[in-house]
C-alpha positions as CSV (number, residue, x, y, z in Angstrom):
1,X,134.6,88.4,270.5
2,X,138.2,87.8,270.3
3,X,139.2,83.9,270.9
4,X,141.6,83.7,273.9
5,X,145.5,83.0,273.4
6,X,145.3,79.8,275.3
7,X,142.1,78.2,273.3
8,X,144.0,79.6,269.8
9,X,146.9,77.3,271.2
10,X,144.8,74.4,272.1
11,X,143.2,74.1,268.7
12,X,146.1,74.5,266.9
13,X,148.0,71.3,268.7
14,X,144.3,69.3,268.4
15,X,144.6,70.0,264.3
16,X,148.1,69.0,264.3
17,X,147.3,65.4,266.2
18,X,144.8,65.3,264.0
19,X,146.6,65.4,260.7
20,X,150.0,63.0,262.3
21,X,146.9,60.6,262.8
22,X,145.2,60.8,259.6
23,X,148.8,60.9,257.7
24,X,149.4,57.1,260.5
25,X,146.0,55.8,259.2
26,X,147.0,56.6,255.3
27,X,149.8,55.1,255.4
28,X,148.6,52.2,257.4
29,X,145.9,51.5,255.4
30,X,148.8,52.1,251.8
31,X,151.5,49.7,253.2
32,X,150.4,47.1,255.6
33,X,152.7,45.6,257.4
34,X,153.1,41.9,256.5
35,X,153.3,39.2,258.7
36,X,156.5,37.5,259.6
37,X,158.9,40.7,259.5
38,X,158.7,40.8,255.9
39,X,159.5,44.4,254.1
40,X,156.9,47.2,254.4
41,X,157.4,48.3,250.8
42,X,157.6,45.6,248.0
43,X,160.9,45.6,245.7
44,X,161.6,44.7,241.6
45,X,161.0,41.2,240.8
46,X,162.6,38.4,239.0
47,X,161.2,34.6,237.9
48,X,163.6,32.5,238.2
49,X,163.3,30.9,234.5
50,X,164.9,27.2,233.5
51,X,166.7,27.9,230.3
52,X,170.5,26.9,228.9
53,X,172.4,29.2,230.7
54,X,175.3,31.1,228.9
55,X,178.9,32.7,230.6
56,X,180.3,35.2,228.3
57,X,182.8,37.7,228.0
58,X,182.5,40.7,226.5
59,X,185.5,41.9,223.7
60,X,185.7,44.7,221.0
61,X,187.8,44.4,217.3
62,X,188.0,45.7,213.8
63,X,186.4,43.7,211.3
64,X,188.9,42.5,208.6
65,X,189.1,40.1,205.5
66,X,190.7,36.8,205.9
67,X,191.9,37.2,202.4
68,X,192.7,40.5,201.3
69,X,195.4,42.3,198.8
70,X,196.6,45.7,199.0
71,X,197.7,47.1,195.4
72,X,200.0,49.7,195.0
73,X,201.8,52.5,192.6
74,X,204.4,50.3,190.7
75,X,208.3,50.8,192.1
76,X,209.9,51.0,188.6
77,X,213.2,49.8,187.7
78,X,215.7,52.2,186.7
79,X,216.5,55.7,187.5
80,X,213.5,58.4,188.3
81,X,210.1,57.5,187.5
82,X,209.7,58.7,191.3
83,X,205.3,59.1,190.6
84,X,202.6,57.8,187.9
85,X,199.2,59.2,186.5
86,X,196.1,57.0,187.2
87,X,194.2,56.8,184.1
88,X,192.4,54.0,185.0
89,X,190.5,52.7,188.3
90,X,188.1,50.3,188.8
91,X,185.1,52.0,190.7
92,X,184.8,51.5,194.7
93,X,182.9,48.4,195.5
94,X,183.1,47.3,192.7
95,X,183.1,43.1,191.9
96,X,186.4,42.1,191.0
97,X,187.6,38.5,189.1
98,X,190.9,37.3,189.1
99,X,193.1,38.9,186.1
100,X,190.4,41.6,185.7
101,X,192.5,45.0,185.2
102,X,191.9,47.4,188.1
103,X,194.2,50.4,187.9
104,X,196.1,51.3,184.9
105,X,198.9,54.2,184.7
106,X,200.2,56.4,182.3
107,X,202.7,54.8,179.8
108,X,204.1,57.0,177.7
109,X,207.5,57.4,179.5
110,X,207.8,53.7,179.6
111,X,207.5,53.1,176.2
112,X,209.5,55.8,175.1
113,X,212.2,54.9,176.8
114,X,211.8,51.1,176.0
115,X,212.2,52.3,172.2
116,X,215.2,54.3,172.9
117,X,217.0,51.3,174.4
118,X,216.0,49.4,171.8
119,X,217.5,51.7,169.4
120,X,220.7,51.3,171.1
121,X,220.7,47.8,171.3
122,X,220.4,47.7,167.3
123,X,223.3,49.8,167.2
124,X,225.4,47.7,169.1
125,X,224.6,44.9,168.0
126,X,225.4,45.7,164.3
127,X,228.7,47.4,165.7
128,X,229.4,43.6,167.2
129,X,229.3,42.4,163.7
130,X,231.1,44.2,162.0
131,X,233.7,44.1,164.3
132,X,233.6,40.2,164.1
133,X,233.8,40.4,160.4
134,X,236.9,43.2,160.7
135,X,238.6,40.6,163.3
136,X,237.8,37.5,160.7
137,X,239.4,39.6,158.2
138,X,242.5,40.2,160.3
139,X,242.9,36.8,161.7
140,X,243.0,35.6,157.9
141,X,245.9,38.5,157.0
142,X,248.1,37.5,160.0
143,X,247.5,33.7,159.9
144,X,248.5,34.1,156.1
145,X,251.5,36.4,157.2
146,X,252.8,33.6,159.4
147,X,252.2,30.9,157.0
148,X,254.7,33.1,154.3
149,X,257.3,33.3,157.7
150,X,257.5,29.5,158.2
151,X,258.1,29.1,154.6
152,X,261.1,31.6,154.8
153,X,262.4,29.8,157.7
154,X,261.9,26.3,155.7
155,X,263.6,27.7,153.2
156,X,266.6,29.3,155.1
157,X,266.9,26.3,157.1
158,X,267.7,24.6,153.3
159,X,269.9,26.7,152.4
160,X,272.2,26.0,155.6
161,X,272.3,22.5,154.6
162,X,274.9,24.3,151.4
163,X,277.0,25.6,153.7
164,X,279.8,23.0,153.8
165,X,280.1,23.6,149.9
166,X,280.3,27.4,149.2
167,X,282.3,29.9,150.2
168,X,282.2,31.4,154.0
169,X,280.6,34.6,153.4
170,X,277.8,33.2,152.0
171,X,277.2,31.0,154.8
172,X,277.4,33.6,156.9
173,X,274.6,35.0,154.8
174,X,272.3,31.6,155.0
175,X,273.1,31.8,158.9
176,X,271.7,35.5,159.1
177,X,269.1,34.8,157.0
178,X,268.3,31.6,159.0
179,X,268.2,33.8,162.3
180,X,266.0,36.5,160.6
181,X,263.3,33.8,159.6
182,X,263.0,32.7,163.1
183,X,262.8,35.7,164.8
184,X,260.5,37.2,162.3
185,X,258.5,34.0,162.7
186,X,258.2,34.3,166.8
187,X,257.1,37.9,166.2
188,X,254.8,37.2,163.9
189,X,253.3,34.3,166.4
190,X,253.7,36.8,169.1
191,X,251.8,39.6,167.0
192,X,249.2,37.2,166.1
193,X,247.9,36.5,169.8
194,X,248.2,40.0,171.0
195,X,245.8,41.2,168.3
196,X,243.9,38.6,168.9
197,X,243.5,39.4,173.2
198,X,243.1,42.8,171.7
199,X,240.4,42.2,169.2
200,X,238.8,39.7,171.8
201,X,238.5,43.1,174.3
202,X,237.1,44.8,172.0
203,X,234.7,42.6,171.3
204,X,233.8,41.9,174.5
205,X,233.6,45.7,175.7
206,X,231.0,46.0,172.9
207,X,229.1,43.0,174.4
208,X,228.8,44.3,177.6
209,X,227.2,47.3,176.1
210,X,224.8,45.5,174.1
211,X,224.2,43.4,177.1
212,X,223.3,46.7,179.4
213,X,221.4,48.2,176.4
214,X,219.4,44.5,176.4
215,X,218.9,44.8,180.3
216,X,217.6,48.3,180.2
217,X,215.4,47.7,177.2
218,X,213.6,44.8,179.1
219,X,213.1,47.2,182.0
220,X,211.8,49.4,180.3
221,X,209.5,47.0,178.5
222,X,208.3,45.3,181.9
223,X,207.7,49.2,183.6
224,X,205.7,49.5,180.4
225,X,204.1,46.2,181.6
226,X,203.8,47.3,184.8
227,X,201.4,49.7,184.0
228,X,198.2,47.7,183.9
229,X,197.7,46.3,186.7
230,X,195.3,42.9,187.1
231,X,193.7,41.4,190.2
232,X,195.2,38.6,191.9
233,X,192.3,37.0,193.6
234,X,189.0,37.7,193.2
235,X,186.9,40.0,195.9
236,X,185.4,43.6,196.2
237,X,187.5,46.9,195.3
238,X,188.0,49.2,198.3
239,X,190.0,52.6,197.3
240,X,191.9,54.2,199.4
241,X,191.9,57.4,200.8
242,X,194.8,60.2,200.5
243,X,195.4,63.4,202.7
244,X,195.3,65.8,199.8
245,X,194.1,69.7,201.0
246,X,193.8,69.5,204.7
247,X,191.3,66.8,203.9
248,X,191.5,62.6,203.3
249,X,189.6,62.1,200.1
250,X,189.4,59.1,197.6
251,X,191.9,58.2,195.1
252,X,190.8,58.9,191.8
253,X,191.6,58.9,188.0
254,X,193.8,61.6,186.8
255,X,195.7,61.9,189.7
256,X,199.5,61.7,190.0
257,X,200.8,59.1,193.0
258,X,204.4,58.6,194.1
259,X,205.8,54.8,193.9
260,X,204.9,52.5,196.7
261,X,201.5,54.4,197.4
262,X,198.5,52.1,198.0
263,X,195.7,52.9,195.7
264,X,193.3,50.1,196.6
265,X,192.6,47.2,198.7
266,X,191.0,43.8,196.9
267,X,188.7,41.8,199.9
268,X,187.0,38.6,199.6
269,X,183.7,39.4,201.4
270,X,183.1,36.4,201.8
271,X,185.3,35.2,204.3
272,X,185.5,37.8,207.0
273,X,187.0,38.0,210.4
274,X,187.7,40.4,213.3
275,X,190.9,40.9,215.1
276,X,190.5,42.1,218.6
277,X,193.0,42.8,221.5
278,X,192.7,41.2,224.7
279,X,193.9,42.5,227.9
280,X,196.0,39.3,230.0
281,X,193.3,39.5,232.6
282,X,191.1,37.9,230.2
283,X,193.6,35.8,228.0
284,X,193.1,32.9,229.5
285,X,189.4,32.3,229.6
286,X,189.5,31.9,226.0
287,X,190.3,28.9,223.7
288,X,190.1,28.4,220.1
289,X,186.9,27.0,218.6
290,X,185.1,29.1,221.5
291,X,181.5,30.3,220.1
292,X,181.0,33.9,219.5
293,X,178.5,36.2,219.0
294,X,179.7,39.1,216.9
295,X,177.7,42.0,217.0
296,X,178.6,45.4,214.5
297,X,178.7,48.9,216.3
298,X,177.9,50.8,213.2
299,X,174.9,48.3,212.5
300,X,172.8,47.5,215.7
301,X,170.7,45.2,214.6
302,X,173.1,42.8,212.9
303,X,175.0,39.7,214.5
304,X,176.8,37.1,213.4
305,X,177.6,33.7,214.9
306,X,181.3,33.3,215.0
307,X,184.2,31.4,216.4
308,X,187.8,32.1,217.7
309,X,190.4,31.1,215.2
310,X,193.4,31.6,216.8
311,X,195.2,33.5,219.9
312,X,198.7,35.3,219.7
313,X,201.0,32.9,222.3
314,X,203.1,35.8,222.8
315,X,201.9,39.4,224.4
316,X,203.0,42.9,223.7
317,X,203.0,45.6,225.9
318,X,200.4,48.1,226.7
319,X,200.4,51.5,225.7
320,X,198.9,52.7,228.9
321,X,201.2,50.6,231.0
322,X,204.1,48.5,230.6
323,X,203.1,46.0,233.7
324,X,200.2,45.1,231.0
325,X,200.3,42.5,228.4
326,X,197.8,42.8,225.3
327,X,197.2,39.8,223.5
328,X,195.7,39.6,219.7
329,X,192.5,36.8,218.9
330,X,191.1,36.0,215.6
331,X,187.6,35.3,215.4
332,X,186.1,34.2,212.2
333,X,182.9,35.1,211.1
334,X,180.7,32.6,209.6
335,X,178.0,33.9,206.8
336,X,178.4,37.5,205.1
337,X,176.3,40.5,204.3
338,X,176.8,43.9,202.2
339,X,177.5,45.6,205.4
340,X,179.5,43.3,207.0
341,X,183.2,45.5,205.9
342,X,186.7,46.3,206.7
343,X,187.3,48.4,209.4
344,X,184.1,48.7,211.5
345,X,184.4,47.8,214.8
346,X,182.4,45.0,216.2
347,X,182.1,44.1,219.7
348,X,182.7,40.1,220.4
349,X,180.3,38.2,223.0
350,X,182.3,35.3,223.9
351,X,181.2,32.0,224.6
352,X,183.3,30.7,228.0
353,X,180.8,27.9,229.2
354,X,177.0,26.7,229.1
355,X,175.0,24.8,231.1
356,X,172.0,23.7,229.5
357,X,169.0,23.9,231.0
358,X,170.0,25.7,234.4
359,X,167.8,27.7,237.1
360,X,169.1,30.9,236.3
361,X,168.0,34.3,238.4
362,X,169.9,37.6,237.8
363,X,172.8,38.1,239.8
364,X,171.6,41.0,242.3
365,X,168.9,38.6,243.6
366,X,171.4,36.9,245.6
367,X,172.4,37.9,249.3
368,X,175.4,36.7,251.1
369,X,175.8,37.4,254.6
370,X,179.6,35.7,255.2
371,X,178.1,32.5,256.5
372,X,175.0,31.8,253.6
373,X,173.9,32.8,250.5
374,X,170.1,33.4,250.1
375,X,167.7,35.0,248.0
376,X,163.8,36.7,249.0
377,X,161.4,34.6,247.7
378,X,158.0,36.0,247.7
379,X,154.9,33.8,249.3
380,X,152.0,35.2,249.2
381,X,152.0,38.9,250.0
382,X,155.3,38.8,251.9
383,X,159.1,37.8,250.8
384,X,160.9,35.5,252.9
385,X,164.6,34.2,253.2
386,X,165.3,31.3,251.3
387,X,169.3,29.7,251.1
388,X,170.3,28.5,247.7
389,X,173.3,26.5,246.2
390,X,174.6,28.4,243.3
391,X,176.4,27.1,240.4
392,X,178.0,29.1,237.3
393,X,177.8,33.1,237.3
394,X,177.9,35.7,234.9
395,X,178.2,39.3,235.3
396,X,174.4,39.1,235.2
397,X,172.7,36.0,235.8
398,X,174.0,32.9,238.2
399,X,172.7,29.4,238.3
400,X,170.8,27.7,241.0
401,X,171.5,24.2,241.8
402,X,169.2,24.0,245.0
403,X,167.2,25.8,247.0
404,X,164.5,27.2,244.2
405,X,161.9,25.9,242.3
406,X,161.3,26.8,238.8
407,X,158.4,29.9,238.2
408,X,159.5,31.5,241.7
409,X,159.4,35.1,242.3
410,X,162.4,36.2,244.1
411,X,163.5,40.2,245.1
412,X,165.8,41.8,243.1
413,X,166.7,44.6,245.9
414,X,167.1,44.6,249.8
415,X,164.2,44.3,251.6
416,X,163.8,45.9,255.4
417,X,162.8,43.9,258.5
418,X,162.5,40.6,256.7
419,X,164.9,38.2,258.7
């Protein structure tokens, strides 16, 4: 028998109370409601904990050596010599001593050429000599020359003294004779220090050469020198890296390098720092001898403690905006470690102010209406509004100066209905 529409209707509404009532009594009996308008669902929890309680800043940098060298392709003196063949380098990491050689080019040109001038300077210098001796020679010849002329003039000067006792025409002759002493004395006087200006030009021409030839020989001998190159401090050998074939690879032995090219950098590992920009927003929370907790990026699970060394007085401009000022901080790292290199970046937890043994709760615990600040502390199975006095905050924690007790279990989220 076929149940009627109106039965088939009054069923299907009884099932539906039904089930709203049993759904009611579920949740009922899952979520009580508390007493004293506290939440109906219970949120995430802090303790507030009483511990030394840390502000910090958070900064990024390159890790760097405080005492570092870069070494170089040797800039020769002289024409050419525009690029070198390693055939020598020390091996990448490796330890280095002072005065230890570390890179050594290719000589050959060098020394060759340090012959050749050498060669030339012999040559010179025995054309110097002789010329000396030639000039010697010649200054003896004309000084004997003049000393003859003097004596003719002497002489004709005596035979004048006759003139008042012979005949005219022959004292016309002593007279003539006198005049032809003299003058071929003052030529011969004249003569004598032209050749010797002269001779001292020539001389000095050729000592000028021998002087360049000197010059160019001890060039060539110190870019011979030049060759083997030592450490100046003492440290770790990091080769650099070239752009050779569409790829940057390693510098390495055989290899020709142009002048001025760095080949390798000499760091003292044990003295390490990291330079890091800081933006002006945060420039002046910071202050040297602030603690810092340096942390690597490439290595996770090492830190160092740290301090800040020194701050740049002077800001330079952004590159994403010229309104912006960037400011550069040394921090020095205190200990080392094999990983502890140039060039990884490290992020910098700095140290702005403590406050040892604070009430601390995390930040999002608090509540501030405009009037009050207050947290939800939980008694018994309910959380109720509690005002506090806070101190110092963080980005994540702040510190309580009143209103909590130490072990209390305060909401970290709104709660509905409690007020």
């Amino acid at each position: 028998m076929p149940i009627p529409r109106s039965l088939r209707l009054w069923l299907t509404g009884g099932a539906l109370v039904a089930a709203m009532g049993l759904g009611a009594a579920f949740l009922s009996a899952r979520d009580p409601e508390p007493s004293g308008g506290a939440t109906t669902r219970e949120p995430g929890t802090a303790t507030v904990e009483r511990r030394d309680f840390v502000r910090s800043t958070r900064l990024s940098g390159t890790v760097e050596a405080v005492e570092s060298t870069t070494v170089t392709t040797p800039r020769l003196s002289g024409p050419g010599n525009t690029s070198l063949v390693i055939t020598k380098l020390v091996p990448a990491g490796s330890p280095i001593r002072k005065g230890d050689l570390i890179v050594e080019f290719d000589r050959q040109t060098q020394l060759a050429a340090a012959l050749d001038r050498r060669a030339e300077l012999n040559d010179l210098e025995q054309q110097i000599r002789k010329r000396e001796a030639a000039e010697r020679a010649a200054r003896v010849t004309d000084e004997g020359e003049i000393q003859i002329a003097e004596s003719t003039l002497e002489r004709a000067r005596l035979e004048m003294l006759k003139n008042e006792m012979i005949p005219r025409i022959q004292a016309e002759k002593n007279r003539q004779a006198l005049e032809q002493a003299d003058a071929t004395l003052a030529q011969l006087r004249a003569t004598f220090d032209l050749k010797r200006r002269a001779a001292e030009a020539d001389l000095r021409i050729l000592q000028i050469r021998r002087d360049r030839a000197e010059n160019a020989m001890r060039q060539a001998a110190g870019n011979a020198e030049r060759m083997a190159v030592r450490a100046p401090i003492d440290g770790m050998a990091v080769i650099r890296t070239v752009w050779k074939t569409d790829t940057m690879t390693e510098i390495q032995e055989g290899e020709e390098v142009r002048a001025g090219v760095p080949v390798l950098d000499i760091v003292n590992p044990a003295t390490m720092r990291v330079r890091a920009r800081v933006n002006q927003a945060d420039i002046n929370d910071l202050r040297v001898g602030q603690p810092v907790r340096v942390g690597l990026d490439a290595y996770p699970d090492l830190s160092f403690a740290g301090r800040v060394a020194q701050i740049s007085p002077i800001g330079v401009i952004s590159t994403l905006s010229p309104k912006v000022r960037i400011f550069v901080v040394l921090v020095n790292i205190d200990g080392s470690h094999p990983n502890l290199m140039p060039d990884l970046t490290a992020s910098l937890d700095v140290e702005l102010a403590r406050t040892p043994g604070a009430l601390v709760v995390p930040r999002d615990a608090l509540h501030d209406d405009g009037e009050r600040v207050f947290v939800r502390v939980r008694r018994g199975s309910s959380f109720q509004e509690q005002d506090v006095a806070v101190g110092e905050a963080s980005a994540l924690d702040v510190v309580i100066e009143r209103g909590l007790e130490e072990g209390a279990v305060v909401a970290r989220q709104a709660v509905r209905g409690a007020r």
